[in-house]
C-alpha positions in Angstrom: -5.9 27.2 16.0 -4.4 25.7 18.7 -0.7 24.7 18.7 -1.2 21.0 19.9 -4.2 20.8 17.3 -2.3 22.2 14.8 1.0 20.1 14.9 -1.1 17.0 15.8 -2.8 17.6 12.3 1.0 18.4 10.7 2.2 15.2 12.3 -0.6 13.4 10.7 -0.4 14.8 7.4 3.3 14.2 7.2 3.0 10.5 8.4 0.1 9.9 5.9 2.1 11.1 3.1 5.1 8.7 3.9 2.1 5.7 4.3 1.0 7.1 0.5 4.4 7.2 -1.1 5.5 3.6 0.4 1.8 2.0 -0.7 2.6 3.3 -4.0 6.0 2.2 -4.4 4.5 -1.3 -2.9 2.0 -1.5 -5.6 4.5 -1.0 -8.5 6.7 -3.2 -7.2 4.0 -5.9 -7.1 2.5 -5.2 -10.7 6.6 -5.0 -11.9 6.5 -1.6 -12.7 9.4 0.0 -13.9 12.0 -0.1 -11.7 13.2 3.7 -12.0 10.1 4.7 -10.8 10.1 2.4 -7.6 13.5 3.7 -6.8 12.1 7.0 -7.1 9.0 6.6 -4.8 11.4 4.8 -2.6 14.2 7.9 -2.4 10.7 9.9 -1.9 9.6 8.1 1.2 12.9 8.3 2.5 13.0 11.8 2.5 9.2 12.1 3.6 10.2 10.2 6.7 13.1 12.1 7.2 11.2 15.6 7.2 8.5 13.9 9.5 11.0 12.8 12.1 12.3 16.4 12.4 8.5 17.6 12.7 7.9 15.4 15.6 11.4 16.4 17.6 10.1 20.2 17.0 7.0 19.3 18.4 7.7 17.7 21.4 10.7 20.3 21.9 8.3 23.0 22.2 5.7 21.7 23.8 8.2 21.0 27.0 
């Protein structure tokens, strides 16, 4: 597989996982879930973010 291709679909992957994670902690905030578990999903997403902003600097540092 190509390399753009192939980090494209990493990128994508990574971003829809943080999109998951926050929906999800959304959700059960809304239906007052427990609150451990939204500060969980929370901690999650930040850390899901976190690893997807390093992704995309790798990226774009080897593709110049």
């Amino acid at each position: 597989m190509h390399f753009i291709s192939m980090s494209s679909l990493i990128v994508a992957i990574g971003i829809g996982a943080v999109t998951l994670v926050l929906l999800l902690g959304m959700i059960n905030m809304l239906q007052e879930g427990s609150a451990s578990r939204s500060q969980a999903l929370m901690r999650w997403r930040i850390g899901l973010q976190f690893a997807v902003i390093l992704i995309i600097i790798s990226v774009l540092w080897f593709r110049s």
